[in-house]
N, C-alpha and C positions, 0 to 999 in steps of 0.2 A: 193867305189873303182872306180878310173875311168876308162872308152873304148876307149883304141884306136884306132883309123884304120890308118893303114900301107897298101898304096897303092905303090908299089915297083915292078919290073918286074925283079930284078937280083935276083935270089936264093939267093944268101948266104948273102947279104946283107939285105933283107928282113927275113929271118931266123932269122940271128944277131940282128937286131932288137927288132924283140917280144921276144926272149930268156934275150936279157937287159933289156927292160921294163917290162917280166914279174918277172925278179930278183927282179924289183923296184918296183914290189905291183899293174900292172895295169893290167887288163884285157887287151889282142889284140884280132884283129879281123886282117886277110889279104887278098891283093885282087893285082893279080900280072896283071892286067890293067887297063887303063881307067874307062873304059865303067862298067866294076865289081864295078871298085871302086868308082863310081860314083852310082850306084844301091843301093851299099853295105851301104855306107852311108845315103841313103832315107831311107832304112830299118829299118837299126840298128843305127841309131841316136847318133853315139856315141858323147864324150866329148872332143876327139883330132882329128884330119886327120896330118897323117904323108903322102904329096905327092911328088914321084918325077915328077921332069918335062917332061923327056921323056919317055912317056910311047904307048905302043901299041893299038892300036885299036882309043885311046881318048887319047890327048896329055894332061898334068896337068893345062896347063892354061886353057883348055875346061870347066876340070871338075872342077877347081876352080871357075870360073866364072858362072857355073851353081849352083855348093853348094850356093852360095851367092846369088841367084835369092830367098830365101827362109830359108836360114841359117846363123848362125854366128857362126856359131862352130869354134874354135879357126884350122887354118892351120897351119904348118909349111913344106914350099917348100923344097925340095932338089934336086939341080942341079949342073952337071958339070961346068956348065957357069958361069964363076965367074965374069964376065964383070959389071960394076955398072948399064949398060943399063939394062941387064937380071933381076937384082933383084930388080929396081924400077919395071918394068913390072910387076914381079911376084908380087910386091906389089900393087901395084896399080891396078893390077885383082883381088885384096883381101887377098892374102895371109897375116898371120900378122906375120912371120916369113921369111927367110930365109937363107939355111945353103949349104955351097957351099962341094961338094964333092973334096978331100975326107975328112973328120971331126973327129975329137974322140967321141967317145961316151959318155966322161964323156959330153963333151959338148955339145952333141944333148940333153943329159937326163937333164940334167941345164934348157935347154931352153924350153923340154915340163912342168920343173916344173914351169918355171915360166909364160909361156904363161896359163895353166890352175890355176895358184894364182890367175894372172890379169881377168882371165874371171871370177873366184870365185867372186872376189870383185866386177865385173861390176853388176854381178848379185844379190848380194846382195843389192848394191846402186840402181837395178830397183825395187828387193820387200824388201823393208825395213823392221826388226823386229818390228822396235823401230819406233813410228807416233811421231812428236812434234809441237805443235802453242802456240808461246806466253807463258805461264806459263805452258801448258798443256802436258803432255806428257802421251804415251801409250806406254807398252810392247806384244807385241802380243803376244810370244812364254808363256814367264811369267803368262802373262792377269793378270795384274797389272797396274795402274793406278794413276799419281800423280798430284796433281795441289798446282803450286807452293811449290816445295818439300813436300809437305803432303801427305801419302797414300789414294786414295780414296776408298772407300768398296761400290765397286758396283755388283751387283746381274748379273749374268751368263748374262741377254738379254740385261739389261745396257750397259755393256759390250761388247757387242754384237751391241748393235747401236752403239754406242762411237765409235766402230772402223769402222764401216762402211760408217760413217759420214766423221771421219777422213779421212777417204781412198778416198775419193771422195770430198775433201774441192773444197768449189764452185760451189756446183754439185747436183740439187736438187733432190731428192730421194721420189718418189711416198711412200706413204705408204703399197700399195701392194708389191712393192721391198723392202722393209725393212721387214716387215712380212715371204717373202718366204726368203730373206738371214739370217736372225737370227731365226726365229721360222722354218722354213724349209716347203717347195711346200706341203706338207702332211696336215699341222696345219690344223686343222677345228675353225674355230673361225672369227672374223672379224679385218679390222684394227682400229678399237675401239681402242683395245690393245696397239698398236701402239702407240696412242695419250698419254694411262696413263703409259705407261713406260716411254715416255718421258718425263710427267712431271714431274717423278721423278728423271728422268736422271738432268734434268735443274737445281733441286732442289741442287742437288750437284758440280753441277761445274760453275753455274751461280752464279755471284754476286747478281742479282737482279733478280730470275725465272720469274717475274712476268713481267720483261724488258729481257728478250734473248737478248743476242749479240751472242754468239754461234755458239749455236742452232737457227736457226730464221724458220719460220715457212711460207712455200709459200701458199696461202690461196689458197684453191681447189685443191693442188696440193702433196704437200708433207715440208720436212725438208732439211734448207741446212744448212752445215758447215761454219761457217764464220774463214779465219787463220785472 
């Protein structure tokens, strides 16, 4: 369920608000100034900021351009000023909406659904479920694994490098970091381990284990992904 913060200074308008969006399933949070509603949101982290622009204490461009020293949480402005100057501004301080007073509601609710789709999917496009190179591909949620449309049956820490590799193509990876990310800071053991997991990992996704292209091996150092 998402949070949203409704930074608003007129009672009943700010009421109306959270009473609409919480008909429509979201948590609210409200903050009738600036300077709250800027706090409010360090805190409480939420998923939307509903701001207006004139507000007391901290004017919304303030606190929009401060959210963004450090956030991307989706905004959407709301001001009287309907001027095209007003809303490039408020764009261009960050906001990634804005809705000129006065609005319907069907249409402010429209537009938190789809400013929080748009950021669902940005975030998903930064941590992918799904790894792929070449013939290779990985399910993280799944932890399933195929090469070249074939399932591969790889063992929990196989698995466990496979995507850690993936996750970091290019990127060569000490054996002591691969030990604490798939075996975990606790393990008592050495990175020995390490080396023969891997060459069983090679054993199945390598054409030639005895030639990696892959996996390739930085000698004194660690394993890197080749896409």
């Amino acid at each position: 369920m998402a949070t949203i913060l409704i930074v608003e200074d007129e009672d009943s308008l700010r009421e109306q608000l959270a009473q609409n969006l919480e008909a429509e399933g979201y948590e609210t949070i409200t903050a009738e100034d600036g300077q709250v509603g800027l706090d409010t949101a360090r805190a409480e982290q939420p998923d939307l900021i509903i701001l207006d622009l004139m507000l007391p204490r901290l004017d919304g461009l303030s606190v929009c351009r401060m959210i963004r020293r450090d956030s991307q949480v989706p905004i959407i402005m709301l001001s009287a000023r309907g001027m095209e100057m007003d809303k490039i501004t408020g764009l261009e301080t960050g906001a990634d909406d804005y809705v000129v007073k006065p609005f319907g509601m069907g249409e402010l609710l429209a537009r938190v659904k789809a400013n929080l789709r748009r950021e669902a999917s940005k975030a998903a496009a930064r941590n992918p479920t799904v790894i792929e190179s070449k013939e290779l591909k990985v399910d993280m949620i799944a932890r399933r694994a195929w090469l070249r449309d074939a399932e591969l049956h790889l063992t929990q820490k196989e698995f466990g490098l496979l995507v850690e590799l993936m996750r970091n193509k290019g990127v060569v990876l000490s054996r002591d970091l691969l030990l604490a990310q798939v075996w975990g800071h606790d393990y008592v053991g050495n990175s020995h381990t390490v080396d023969v997991h891997m060459r069983w990992l090679r054993e199945k996704i390598e054409d030639n284990p005895s030639k990696p292209t892959r996996i390739t091996t930085v000698r004194g150092v660690g394993y890197r992904f080749e896409d």
